[in-house]
C-alpha positions as CSV (number, residue, x, y, z in Angstrom):
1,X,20.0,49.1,-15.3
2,X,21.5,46.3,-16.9
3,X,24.5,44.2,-16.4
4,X,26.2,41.6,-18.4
5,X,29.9,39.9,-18.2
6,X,30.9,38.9,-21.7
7,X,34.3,37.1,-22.7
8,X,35.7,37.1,-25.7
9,X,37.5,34.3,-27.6
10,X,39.6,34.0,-30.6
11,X,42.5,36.6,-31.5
12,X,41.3,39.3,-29.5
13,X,44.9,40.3,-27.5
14,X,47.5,42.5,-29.4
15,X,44.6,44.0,-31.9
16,X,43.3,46.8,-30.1
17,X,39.9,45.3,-28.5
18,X,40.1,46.8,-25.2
19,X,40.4,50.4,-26.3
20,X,37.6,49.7,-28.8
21,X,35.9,48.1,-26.2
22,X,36.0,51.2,-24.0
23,X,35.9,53.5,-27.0
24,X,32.1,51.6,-28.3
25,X,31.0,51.6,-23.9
26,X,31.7,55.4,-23.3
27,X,29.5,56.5,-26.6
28,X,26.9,54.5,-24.7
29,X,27.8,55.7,-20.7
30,X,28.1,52.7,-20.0
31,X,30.3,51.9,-16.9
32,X,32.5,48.5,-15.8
33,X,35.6,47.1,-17.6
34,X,37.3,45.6,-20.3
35,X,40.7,43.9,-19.7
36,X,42.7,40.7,-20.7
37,X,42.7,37.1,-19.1
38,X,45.6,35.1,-18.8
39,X,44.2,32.3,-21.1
40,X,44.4,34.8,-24.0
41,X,40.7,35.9,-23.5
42,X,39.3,39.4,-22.9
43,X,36.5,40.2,-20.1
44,X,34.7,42.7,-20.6
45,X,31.6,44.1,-17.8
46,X,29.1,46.6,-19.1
47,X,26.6,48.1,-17.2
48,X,23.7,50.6,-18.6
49,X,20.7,50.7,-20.2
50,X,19.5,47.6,-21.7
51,X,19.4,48.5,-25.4
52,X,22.9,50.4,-25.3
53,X,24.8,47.3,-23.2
54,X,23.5,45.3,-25.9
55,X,24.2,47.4,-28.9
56,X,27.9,47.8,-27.5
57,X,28.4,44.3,-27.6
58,X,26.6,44.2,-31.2
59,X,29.3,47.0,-32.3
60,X,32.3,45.3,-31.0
61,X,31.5,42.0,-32.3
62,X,30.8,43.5,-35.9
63,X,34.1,45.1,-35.4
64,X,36.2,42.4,-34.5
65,X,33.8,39.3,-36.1
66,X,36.9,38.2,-38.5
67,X,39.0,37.9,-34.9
68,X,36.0,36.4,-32.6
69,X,35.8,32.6,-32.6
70,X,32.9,32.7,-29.7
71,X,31.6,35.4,-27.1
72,X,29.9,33.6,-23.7
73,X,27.2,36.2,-22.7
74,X,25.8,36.3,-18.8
75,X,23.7,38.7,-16.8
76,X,25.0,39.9,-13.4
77,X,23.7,42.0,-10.8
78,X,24.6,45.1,-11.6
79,X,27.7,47.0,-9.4
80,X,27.0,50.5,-8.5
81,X,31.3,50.3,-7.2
82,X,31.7,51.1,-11.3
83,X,30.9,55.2,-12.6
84,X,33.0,55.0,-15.3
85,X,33.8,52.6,-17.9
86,X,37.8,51.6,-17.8
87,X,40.7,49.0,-19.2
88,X,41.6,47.1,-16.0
89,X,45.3,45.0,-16.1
């Protein structure tokens, strides 16, 4: 199992991220988070299998490349706390 924090930067508030976010990590069963930061980021967790963390974050940044202006990538330890994949506030 693979886990990776990823934030999100550019317009990515107010356009429907986090439920595509949670929408592209439960096709994948893929468990963590996806939520908004005060600085007008988004953080997003994603734990699985290698190859489907990684195409989620592919999808989502297809998705949303005309609102992305960067996306900071880093591998964590995974959490076994997370079974399901959720928006957190």
């Amino acid at each position: 199992m693979l886990a990776k924090r990823i934030i999100f930067i550019g317009r990515v508030q107010g356009v429907g991220f986090r439920f595509t976010a949670r929408r592209a990590a439960s096709r994948r069963q893929l468990t963590g988070f996806v939520r908004n930061l005060w600085d007008g980021t988004v953080e997003m967790l994603a734990q699985g299998r290698p190859e489907d963390v990684d195409d989620c974050i592919q999808d989502i940044k297809e998705y949303f490349a005309g609102y992305l202006k960067e996306t900071k990538i880093e591998e964590i330890p995974p959490d076994p706390r997370y079974t399901d994949f959720k928006i957190t506030f």
